[in-house]
C-alpha positions as CSV (number, residue, x, y, z in Angstrom):
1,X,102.2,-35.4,52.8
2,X,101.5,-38.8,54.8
3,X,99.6,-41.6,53.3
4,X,96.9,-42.7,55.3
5,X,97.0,-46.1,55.0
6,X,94.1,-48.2,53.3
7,X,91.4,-49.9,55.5
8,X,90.3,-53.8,55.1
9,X,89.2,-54.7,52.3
10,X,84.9,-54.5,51.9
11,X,83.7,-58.2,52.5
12,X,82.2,-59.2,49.3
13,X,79.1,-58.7,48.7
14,X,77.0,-62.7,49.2
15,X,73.5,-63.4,47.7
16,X,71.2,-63.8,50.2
17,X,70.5,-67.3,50.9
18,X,66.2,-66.6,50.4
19,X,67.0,-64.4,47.1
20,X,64.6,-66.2,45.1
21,X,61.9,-65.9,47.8
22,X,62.1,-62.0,47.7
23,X,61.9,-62.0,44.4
24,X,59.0,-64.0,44.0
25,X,57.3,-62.1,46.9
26,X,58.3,-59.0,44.9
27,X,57.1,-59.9,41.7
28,X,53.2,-61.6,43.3
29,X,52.9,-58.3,45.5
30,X,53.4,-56.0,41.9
31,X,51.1,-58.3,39.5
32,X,48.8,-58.1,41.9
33,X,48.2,-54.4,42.3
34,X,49.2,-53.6,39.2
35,X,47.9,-56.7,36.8
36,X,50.4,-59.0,34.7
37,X,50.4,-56.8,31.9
38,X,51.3,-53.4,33.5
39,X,54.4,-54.7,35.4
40,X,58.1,-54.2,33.9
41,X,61.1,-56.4,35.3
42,X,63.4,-53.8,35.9
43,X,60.5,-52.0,38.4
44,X,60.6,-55.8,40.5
45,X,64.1,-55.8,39.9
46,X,64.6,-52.5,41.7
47,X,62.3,-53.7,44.0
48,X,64.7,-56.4,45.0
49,X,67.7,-53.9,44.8
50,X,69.0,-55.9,41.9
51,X,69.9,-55.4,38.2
52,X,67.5,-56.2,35.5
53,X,70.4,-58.6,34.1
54,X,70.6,-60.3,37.0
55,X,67.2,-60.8,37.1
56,X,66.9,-62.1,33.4
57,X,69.7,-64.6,34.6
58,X,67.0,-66.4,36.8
59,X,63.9,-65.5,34.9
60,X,64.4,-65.5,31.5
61,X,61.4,-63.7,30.9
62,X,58.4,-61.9,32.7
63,X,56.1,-64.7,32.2
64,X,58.7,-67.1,33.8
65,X,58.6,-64.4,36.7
66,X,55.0,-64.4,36.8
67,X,54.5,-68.3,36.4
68,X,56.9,-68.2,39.3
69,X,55.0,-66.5,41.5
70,X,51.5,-67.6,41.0
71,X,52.3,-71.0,41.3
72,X,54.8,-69.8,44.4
73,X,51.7,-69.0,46.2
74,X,49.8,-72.4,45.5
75,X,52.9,-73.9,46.3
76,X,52.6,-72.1,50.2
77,X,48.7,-73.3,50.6
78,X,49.7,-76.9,49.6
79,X,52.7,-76.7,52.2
80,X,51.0,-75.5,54.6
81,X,48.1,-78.1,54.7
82,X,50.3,-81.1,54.5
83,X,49.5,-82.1,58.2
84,X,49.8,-85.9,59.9
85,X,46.1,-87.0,60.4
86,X,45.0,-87.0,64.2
87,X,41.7,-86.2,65.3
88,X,39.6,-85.0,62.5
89,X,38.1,-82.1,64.5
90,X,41.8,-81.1,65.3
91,X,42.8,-81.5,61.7
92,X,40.5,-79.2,60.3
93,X,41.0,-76.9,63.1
94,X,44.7,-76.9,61.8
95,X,44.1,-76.8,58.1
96,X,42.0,-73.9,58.9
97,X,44.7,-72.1,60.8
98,X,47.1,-72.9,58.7
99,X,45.5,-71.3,55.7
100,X,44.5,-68.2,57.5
101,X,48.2,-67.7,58.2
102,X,49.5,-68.3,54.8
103,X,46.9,-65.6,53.1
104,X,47.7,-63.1,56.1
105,X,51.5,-63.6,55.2
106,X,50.4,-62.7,51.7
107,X,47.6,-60.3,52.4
108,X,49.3,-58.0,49.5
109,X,49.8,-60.3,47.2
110,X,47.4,-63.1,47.4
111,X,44.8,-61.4,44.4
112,X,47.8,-63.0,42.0
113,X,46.3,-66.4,42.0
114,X,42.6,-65.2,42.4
115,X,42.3,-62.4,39.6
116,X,45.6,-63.0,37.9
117,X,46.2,-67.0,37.0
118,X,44.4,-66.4,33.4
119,X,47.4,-65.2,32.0
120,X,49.0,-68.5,33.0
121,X,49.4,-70.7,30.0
122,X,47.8,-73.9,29.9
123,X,49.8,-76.0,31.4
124,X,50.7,-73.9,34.5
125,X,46.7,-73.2,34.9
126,X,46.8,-76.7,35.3
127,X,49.5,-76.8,37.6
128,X,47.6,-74.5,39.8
129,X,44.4,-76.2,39.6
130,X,45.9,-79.6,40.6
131,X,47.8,-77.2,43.3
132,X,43.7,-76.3,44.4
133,X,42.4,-79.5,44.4
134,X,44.8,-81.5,46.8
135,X,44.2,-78.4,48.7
136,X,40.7,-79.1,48.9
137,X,40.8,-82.9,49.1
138,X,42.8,-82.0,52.8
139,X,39.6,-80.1,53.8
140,X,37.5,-82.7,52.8
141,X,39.3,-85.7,54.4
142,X,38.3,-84.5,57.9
143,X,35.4,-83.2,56.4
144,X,33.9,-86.3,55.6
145,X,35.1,-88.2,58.6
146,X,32.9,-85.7,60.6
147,X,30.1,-84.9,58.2
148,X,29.4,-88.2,56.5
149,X,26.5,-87.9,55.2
150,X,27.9,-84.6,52.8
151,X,28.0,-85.6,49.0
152,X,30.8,-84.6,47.3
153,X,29.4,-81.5,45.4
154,X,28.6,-80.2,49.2
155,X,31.8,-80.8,50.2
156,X,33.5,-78.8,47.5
157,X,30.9,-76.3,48.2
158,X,32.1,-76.5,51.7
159,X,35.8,-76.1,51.1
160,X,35.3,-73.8,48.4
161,X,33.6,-71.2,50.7
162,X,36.0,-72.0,53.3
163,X,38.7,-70.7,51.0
164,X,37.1,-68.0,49.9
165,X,36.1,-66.4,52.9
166,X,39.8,-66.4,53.7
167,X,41.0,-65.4,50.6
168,X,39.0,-62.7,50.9
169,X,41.2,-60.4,53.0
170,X,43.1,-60.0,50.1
171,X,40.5,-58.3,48.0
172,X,40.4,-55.1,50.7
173,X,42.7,-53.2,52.9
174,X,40.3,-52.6,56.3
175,X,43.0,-52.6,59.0
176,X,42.6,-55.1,61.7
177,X,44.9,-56.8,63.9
178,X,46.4,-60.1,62.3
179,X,45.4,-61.7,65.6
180,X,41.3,-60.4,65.7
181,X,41.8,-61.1,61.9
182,X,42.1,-64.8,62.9
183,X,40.0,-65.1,65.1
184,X,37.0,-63.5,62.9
185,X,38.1,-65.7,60.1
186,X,38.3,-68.9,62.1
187,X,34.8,-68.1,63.8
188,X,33.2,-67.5,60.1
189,X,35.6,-70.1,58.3
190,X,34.0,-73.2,60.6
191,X,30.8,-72.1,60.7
192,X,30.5,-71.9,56.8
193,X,32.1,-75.7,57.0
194,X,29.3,-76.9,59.6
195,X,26.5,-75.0,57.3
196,X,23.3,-77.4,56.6
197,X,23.3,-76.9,52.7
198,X,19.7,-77.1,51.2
199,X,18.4,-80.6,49.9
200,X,18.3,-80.1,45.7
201,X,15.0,-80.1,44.7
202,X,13.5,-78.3,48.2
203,X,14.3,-74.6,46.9
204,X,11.5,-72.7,45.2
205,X,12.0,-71.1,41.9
206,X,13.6,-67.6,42.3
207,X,12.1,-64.6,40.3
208,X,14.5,-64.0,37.1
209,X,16.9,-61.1,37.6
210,X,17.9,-58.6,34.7
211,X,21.1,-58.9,32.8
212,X,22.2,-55.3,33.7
213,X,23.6,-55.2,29.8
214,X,21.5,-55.6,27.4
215,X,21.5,-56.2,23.5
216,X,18.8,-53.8,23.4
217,X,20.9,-51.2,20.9
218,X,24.1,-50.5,19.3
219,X,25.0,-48.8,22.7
220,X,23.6,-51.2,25.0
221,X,25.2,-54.0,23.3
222,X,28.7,-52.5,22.8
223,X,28.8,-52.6,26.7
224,X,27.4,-56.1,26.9
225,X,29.6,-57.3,24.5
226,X,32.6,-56.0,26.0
227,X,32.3,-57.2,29.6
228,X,31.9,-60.4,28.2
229,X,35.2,-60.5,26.3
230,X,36.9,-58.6,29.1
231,X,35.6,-61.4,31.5
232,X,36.5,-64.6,29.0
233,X,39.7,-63.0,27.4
234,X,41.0,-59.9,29.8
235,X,40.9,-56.3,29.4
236,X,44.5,-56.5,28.0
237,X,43.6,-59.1,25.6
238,X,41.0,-57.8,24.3
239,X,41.2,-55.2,21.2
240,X,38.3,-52.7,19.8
241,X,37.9,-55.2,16.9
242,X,36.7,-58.2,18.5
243,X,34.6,-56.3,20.1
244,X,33.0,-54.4,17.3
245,X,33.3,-58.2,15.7
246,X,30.9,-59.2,18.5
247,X,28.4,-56.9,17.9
248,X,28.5,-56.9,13.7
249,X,29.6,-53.3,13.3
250,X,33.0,-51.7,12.1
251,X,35.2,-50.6,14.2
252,X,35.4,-46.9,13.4
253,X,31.7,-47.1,14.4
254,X,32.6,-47.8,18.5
255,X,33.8,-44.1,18.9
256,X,30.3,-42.8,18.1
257,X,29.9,-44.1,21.4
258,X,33.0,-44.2,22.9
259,X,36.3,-43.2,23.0
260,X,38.4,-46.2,23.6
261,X,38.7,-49.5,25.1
262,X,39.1,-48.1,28.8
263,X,36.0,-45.7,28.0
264,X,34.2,-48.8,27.7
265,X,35.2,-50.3,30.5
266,X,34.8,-47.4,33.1
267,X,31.4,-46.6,31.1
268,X,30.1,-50.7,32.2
269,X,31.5,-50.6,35.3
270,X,29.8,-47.1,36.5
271,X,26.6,-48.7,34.9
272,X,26.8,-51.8,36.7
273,X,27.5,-50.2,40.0
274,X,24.4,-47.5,39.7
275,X,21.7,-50.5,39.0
276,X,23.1,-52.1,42.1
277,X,23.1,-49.4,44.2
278,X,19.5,-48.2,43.2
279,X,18.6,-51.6,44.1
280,X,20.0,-51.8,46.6
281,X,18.3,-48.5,48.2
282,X,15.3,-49.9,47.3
283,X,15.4,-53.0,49.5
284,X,17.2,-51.0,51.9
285,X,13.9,-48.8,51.9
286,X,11.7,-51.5,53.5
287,X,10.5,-50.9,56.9
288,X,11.3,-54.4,58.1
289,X,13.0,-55.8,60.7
290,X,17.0,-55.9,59.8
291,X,17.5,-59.7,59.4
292,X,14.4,-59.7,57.2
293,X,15.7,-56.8,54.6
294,X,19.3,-58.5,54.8
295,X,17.6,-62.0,53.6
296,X,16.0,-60.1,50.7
297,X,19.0,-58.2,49.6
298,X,20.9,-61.2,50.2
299,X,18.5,-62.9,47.6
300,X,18.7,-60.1,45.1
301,X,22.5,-60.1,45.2
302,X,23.0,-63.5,44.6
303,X,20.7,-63.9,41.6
304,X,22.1,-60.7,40.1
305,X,25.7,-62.2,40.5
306,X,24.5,-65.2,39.0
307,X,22.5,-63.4,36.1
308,X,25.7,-61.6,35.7
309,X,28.5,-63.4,36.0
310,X,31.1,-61.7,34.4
311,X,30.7,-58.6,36.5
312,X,32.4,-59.3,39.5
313,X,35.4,-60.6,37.8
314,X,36.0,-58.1,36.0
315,X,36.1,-55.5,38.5
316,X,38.7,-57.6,40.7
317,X,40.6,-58.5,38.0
318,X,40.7,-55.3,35.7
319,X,39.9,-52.4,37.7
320,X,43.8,-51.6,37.5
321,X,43.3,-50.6,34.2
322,X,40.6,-48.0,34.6
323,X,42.0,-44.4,34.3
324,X,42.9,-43.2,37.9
325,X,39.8,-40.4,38.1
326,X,37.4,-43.5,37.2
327,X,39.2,-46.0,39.4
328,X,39.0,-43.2,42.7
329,X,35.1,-43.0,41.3
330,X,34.1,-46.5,41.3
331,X,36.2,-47.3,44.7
332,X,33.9,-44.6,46.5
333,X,30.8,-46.3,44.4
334,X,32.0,-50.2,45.8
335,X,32.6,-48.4,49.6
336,X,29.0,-46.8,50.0
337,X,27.7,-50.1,48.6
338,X,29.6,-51.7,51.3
339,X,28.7,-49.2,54.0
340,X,25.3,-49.8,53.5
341,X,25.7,-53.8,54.3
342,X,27.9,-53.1,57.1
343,X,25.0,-50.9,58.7
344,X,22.3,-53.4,57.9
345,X,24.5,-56.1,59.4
346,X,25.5,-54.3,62.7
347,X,21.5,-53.4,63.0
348,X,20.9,-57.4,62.7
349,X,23.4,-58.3,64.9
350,X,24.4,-55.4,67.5
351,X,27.2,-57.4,69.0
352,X,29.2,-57.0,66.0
353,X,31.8,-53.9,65.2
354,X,31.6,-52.1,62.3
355,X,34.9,-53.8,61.6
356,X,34.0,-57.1,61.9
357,X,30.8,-56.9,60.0
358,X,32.7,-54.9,57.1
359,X,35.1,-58.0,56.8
360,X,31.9,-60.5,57.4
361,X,30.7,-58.7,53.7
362,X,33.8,-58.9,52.3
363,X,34.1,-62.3,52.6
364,X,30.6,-62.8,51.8
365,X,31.0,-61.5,48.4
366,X,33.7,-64.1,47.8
367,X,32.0,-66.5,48.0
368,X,29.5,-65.8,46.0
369,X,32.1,-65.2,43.3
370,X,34.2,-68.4,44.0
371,X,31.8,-70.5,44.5
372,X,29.4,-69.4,41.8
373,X,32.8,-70.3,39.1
374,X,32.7,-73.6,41.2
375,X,29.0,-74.4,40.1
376,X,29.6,-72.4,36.7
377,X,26.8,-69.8,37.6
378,X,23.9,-72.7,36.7
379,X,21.4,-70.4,37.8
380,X,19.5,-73.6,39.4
381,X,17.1,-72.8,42.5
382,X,19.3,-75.6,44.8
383,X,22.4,-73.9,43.6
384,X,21.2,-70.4,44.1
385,X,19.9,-71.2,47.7
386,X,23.7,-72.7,48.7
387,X,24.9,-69.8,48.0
388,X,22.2,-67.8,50.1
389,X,22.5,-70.2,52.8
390,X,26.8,-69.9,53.1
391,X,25.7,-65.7,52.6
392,X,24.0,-65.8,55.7
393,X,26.4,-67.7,57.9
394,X,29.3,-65.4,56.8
395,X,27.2,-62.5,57.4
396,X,25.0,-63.4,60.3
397,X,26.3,-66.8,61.9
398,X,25.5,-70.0,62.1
């Protein structure tokens, strides 16, 4: 029997030149879906069509993976805003575009460095912070050159909403071309940068909103006490202990109320999202003219975000870890609540789609997030009326 003779040899098999990159891209896109704590290296690893060993060879560990990628992604916004100085009206026109390309090029994985960086030890936070702030410091350069008469806590209230509104588009899935999605952002991401802030000391006295926890009660209280250490340590972080700690009572005594840690959590985040929508339908109720129903429900959201501040944190950052039936249950809760604005918003302003004006809300419940961290929730009229004021230009225009 003839021997068929052998073919060439296989060409050997060569790293690929941006191996780290997909890694890195890997490893941001599965923290963020999944959270730091849920993700295994051989799941990225398989991701990338490598072995786990080969992996460990580059990142010793998960948290070097994770450091990796979070500050990866800083890294990209601080590259990407490193322009020669022209005109300042052209500079900020370019910052602007530059950073909506980055977060659409990282649509899927851009919620790393918003909902994930806690797990970063302290020196990387800081990292990323100093990442943020030249960031913002190249907004404000042609900021200030046009808009001299800003102080600086406007103008990191400026910069900080023009981030956020971007950022935003990683915090939701609506489908919209990447080339409407830049123009929307660019329309709303200037506007928000020319808003007229309110002068401090001309905004009236807001009534005081509810906590919707309460220490009212072992049961109340459980639920207070446990957003708060989700929101200041994370849901992974956080044990059945401290929690009973928090609230003086044993530990055996939580499963009179609950089951476990993730009962709490769904349990507080079902509670929180029923107050809202009952207000909500109240306001919503009022047979007033659009714009005048979305300024009060504009007002009640911001001073119940900023009477709550731990709530919206947690659900960006630890929804992953509800149980899948709770998760499916809270994401229909969050879309109605979001339909509702996108009607109210189209009524106001007919011109707009129903896609537009569901990305308009998005983004305007960013920026009451980020910038409410930026002012550390103060809770002051002027601070409160910012907010309001940057609310109604995302929503509604300048």
């Amino acid at each position: 029997m003839a021997t068929v003779p052998a073919g060439p040899p296989a060409p050997p098999r060569r790293r690929p030149k941006n191996r780290k990159a997909q890694v890195e891209r890997a490893a941001a896109e599965a923290f963020s879906a999944a959270g730091y704590h849920a993700v295994r290296m051989e799941a990225i690893a398989a991701k990338v069509g490598i072995s786990a060993p080969a992996l460990y060879r580059h990142y010793p560990s998960k948290y070097d993976l994770f450091r990796g990628a979070v500050l990866n992604l800083g890294r990209q916004l601080v590259d990407c805003t490193d322009f020669v100085d022209t005109e300042p009206q052209t500079t900020l026109h370019q910052v602007t575009s530059a950073l909506i390309d980055v977060t659409l090029a990282n649509r899927s994985s851009g919620g790393l460095y918003r909902w994930q960086s806690r797990y970063l030890r302290p020196q990387d936070q800081a990292r990323l912070a100093d990442q943020l702030r030249l960031v913002n410091r190249r907004i404000h350069k042609p900021l200030t050159a046009l808009r001299p008469d800003l102080s600086p806590s406007q103008r990191w209230m400026l910069s900080a909403a023009l981030l956020s509104v971007i950022g935003s588009i990683v915090d939701h899935r609506v489908p919209m071309s990447d080339d409407d999605i830049r123009a929307l952002l660019t329309d709303v991401g200037l506007a928000v940068l020319s808003a007229d802030l309110p002068a401090a000391g001309a905004s009236q006295p807001e009534p005081p909103r509810p906590q919707l926890f309460s220490d009212a009660g072992l049961y109340e209280s459980l639920l207070h006490a446990s957003m708060r250490l989700f929101d200041m340590r994370g849901y992974r972080e956080t044990s059945m202990e401290q929690v009973a700690a928090a609230v003086g009572m044993p530990t055996s005594g939580i499963y009179r109320y609950f089951s476990g840690k993730s009962d709490l959590l769904a349990t507080a985040m079902r509670r929180a999202a029923d107050r809202i929508s009952g207000e909500l339908s109240m306001i919503l109720g009022a047979d007033d003219h659009p714009r005048d129903v979305l300024t009060r429900l504009i007002a009640a959201y911001v001073a119940t975000s900023f009477a709550n501040p731990e709530l919206a944190f947690v659900y960006y950052a630890e929804r992953v870890n509800l149980a899948p039936a709770d998760e499916v249950l809270l994401r229909n809760v969050q879309k109605s609540t979001i339909d509702s604005w996108v009607r109210l918003v189209t009524s106001a302003w007919p011109a707009l789609t129903g896609i537009q004006a569901r990305f308009r809300v998005h983004a305007a419940m960013a920026l009451v997030v980020d910038v409410g961290r930026l002012v550390h929730y103060d809770g002051s009229p002027h601070s409160q009326a910012c907010v309001r004021r940057l609310m109604e230009i995302t929503l509604l225009g300048s």
